[in-house]
N, C-alpha and C positions, 0 to 999 in steps of 0.2 A: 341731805336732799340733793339727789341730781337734776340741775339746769340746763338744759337744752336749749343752746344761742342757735340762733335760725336767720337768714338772713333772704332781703328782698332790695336791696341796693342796687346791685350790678343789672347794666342793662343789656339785654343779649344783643347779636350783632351779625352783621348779613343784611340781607335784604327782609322787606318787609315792614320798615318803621318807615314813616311819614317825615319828611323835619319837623324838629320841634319835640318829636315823640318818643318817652322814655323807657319803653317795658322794659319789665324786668326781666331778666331769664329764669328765674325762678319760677315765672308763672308759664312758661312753656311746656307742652300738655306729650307728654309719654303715655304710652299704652293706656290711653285715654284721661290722663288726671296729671295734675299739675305736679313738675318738680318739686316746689315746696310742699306741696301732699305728701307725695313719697317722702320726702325727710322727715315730716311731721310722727308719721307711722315709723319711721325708725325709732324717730327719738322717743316715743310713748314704748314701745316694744324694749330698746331699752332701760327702759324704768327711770324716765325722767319724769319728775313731779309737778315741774313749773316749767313752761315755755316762754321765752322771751323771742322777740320776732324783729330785728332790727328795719327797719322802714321808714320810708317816708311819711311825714302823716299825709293823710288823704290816701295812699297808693289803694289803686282798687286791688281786690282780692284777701287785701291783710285782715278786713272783719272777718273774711270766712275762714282764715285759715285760722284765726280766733276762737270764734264761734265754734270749730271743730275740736278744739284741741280741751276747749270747758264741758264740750259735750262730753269727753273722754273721762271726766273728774278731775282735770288737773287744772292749774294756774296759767291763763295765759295773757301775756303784755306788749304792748308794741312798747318800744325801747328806740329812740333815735341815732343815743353816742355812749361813748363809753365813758359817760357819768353817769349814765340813765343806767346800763349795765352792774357799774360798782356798786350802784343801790339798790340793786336787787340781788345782789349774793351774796352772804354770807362766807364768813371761814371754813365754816364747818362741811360749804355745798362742794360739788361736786361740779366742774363744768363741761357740758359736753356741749363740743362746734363742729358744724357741719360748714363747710365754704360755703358761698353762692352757688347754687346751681349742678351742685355735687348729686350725684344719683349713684347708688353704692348697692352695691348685694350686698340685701340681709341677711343672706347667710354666712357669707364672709365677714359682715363690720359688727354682726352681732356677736360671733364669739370674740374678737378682739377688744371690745366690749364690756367684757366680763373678768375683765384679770385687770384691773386696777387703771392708773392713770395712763396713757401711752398717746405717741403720734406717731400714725401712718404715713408711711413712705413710699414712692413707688422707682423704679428704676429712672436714672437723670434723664436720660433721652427720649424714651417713650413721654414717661408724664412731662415734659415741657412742651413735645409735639403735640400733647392731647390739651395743652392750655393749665397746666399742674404746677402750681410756686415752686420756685428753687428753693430748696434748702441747703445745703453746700455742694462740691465739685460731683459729687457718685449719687444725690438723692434729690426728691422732688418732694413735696408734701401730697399725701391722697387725701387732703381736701376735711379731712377728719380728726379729732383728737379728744384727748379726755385729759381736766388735768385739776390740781385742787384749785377750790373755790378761793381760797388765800393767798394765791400767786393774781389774783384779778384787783388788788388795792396796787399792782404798779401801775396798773392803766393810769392810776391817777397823776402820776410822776409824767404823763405824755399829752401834748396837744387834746383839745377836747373833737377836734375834726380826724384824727389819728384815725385809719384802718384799722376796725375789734378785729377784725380776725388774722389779720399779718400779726396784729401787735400781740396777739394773744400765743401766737403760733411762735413768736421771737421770746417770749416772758417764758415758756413752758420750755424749750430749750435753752435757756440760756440756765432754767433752774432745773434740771437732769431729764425731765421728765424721758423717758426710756421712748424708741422709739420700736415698732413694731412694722415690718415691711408687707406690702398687701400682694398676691399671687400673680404675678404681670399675666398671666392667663387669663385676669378680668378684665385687662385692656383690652386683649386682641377681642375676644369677643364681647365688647361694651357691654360689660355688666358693669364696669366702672368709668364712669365718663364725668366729665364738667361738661354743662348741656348748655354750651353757650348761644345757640343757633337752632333752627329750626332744623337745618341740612344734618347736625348730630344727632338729636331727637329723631329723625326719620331714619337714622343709623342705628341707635338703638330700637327701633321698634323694628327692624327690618329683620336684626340681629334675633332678638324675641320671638320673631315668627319664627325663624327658618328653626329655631332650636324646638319651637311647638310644633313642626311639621316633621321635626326629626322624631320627635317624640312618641307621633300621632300617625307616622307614615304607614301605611298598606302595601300588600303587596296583589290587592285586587282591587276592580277598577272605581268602585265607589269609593274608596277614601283617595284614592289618589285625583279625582275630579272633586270632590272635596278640597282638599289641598288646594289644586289649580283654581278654584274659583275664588277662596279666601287670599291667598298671595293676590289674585288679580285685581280685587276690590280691597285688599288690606288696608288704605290708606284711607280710604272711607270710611272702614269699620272700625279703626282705632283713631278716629276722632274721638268717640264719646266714651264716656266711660264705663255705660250700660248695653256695650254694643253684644257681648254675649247673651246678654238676657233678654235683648230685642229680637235675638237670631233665635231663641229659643222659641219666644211666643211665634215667630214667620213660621216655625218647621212645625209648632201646633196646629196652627192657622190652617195650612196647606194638609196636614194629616185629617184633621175632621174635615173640609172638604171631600178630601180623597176618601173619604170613608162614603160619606154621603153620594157622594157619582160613579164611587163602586155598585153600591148595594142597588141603588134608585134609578140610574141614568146610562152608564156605560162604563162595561168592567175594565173593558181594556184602557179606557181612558184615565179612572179610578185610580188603575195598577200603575199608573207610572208617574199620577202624581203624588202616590204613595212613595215611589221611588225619588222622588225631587224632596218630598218630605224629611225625606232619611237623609239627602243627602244637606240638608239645610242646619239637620241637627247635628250629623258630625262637621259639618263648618261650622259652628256654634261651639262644640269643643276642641278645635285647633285654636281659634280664637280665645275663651278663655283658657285655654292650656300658655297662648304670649300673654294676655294679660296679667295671668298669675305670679309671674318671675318676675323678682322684685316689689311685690307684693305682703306685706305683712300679712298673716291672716286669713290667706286664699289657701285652702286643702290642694293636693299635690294631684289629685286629679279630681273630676265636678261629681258630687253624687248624681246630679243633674241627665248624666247621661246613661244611668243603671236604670233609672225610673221612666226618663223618656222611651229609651228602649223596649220596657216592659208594656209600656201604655201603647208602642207601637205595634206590637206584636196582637195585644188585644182586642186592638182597632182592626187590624189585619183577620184575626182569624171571623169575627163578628161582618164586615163588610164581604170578606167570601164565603163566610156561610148565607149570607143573605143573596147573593148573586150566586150561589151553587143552586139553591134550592127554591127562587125567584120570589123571594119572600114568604114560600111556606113551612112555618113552624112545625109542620109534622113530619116534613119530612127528613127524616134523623139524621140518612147516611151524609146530605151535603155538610150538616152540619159537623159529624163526626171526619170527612174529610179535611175539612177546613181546618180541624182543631186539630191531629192527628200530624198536618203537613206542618201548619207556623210549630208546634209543639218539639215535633222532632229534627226541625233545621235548630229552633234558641236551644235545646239541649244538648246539641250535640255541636253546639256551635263551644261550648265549654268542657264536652265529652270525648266526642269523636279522636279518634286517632287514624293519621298522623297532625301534626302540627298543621300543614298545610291546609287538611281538608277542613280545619276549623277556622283558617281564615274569609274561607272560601263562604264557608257558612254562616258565619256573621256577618257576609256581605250582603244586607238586605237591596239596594240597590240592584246587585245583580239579582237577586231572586222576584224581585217583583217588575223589571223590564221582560226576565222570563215569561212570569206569571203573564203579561199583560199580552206580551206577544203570539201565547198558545190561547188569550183568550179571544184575540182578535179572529184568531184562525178556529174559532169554535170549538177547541179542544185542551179547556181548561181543566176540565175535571181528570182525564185520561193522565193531564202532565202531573197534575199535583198527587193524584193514585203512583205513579211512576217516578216520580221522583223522594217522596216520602218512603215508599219502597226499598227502591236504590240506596237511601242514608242508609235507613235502617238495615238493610243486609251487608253495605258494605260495615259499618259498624259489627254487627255479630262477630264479621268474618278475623276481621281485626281484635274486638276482643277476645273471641275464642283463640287465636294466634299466642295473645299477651297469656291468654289461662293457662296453657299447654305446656308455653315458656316457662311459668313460674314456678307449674306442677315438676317440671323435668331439673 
């Protein structure tokens, strides 16, 4: 059985505590969810069976990180010292220790992971500058290790107040256990950090963004004002830890609106709250694109944003058919242009060639500050006849080019 020792001791440091006041840094909140969260999901994603949770009794937060870990199907115990520990593992277990405070890429810690016993090392210099144990003159301990469960009856040979994870980290070297060194490339960009502080935490989430804006970046102007407005508020939106799916239900919120004061009230108006719509929903996906990393369990990108999309588009063609043709059902052709224009920008936003003109066209944003502004000027219908036109011929033009090429 693998044991996953988890720890809630150490109390983070900086500004922010009261005298007298001991938090932990374990419970300081990255990409919305607590340090110990995040180790918790490593250790289950690992395939630990049983969690032990070293703590205080009383420390708040230790029921829930309980509570979550039995929700899992597995064992879990707050453990005070390391007698509490020797009786709870066996020879046969498996122990896997996470530092205090340690926040590690799963995708790094998890293959190291899977090849037997080992401890992680990081280069002596960096990881001491990042707050990382020494281990001798050239290494640092990365806060991680795996080692047998039957190297943990020498705890008992030590003080009962003894540091589990020094003393376990010193037992596990001093009996071979191999050591494994972790990619200093997760230093520089804090995918590997001790989150001793709130000023690290806000380093690593800072770090999370910029890599989900490098991700997610446009080269037209709606995701880039996207962007700009998620960095600008980032600190806000990565307090909780439901903050994507809060941003999801605002850009719904705003889209049936915009539907509604398209079709009913004022198109021009409609059009550009359509356009704030869109852009609420790809800040919704820059945001969960930083929350995802480091994440157990989050898909690499949201289906979230395939379906929103498609429901946007829907809303869109049904709001300007209704404002083409003033709410008469009979008459066809507003309807047929409405469907004909959102139709052939989403198809061609995955079709069109070159690369570029497809960025262009999946920029709803811009298409509907357009829309809104030829409808202000009374000549909405003319722009979307003209512009649905335009795709489409420049497209032919293009693919007959590519048929010619391929025939010759």
């Amino acid at each position: 059985m693998r044991v996953a020792v988890l720890s809630m001791l150490e109390p983070f440091d900086g500004d922010g505590l009261r005298p007298g006041m001991s938090r932990p840094r374990a419970r300081l909140r990255v990409g919305g969810q607590a340090v110990i969260r995040h180790q918790l999901d490593l250790a289950l994603a690992a395939g630990a069976q049983r969690i032990l949770l070293l703590a205080d009794a009383g420390e708040e937060g230790v029921d829930g990180v309980l509570r979550a870990a039995r929700d899992q199907g597995v064992d879990a115990r707050r453990i005070s010292d390391s007698p509490g520990l020797c009786a709870m593992v066996s020879t046969a277990d498996e122990i896997l220790l996470l530092t205090d405070g340690l926040l590690s890429d799963p995708a790094t810690a998890l293959p190291m992971l899977d090849k037997g016993s080992m401890v992680a090392t990081l280069p002596i210099e960096p990881g001491l500058a990042l707050g990382f144990e020494r281990l001798d003159a050239e290494r640092a301990w990365a806060g991680l290790l795996l080692m047998p469960g039957s190297l943990c009856e020498r705890l008992r040979q030590l003080p009962r107040d003894c540091d589990v994870a020094s003393s376990l980290l010193r037992i596990a070297l001093m009996a071979g256990v191999a050591t494994k060194p972790v990619d200093e490339a997760c230093l520089d960009d804090h995918r590997w950090a001790i989150v001793a502080n709130n000023r690290i935490a806000h380093d690593v989430e800072a770090a999370q963004l910029s890599r989900s804006l490098e991700e997610t970046r446009g080269r037209t102007p709606g995701p880039r004002l996207a962007a700009m407005a998620v960095r600008r508020f980032s600190a806000s939106f990565l307090e909780t830890d439901r903050s994507p799916v809060f941003l999801w239900y605002a850009a719904l919120g705003v889209l049936l609106v915009a539907g509604g004061v398209t079709a009913f009230l004022s198109v021009w108006s409609g059009l550009l709250l359509f356009a704030f719509a869109w852009l609420a929903g790809r800040g919704a996906l820059v945001l969960e694109e930083a929350v995802r990393q480091g994440r157990i369990g989050m898909t690499a990108r949201s289906r979230m944003w395939r379906g929103a999309a498609s429901l946007f588009d829907v809303v869109l063609v049904v709001a300007l058919g209704l404002a083409l043709t003033d709410g008469d059902w009979a008459r066809f052709g507003g309807w047929y242009l409405a469907f004909v224009l959102v139709a052939t920008v989403a198809i061609g936003e995955f079709q069109a060639e070159p690369e570029r003109v497809r960025v262009w066209l999946a920029d709803r944003f811009v298409l509907c500050v357009a829309l809104a502004l030829f409808a202000y000027t009374g000549m909405l219908a003319p722009f979307a006849m003209v512009l649905s036109a335009l795709v489409l011929a420049v497209w032919a033009v293009v693919a007959r080019g590519g048929g010619n090429a391929r025939r010759g």
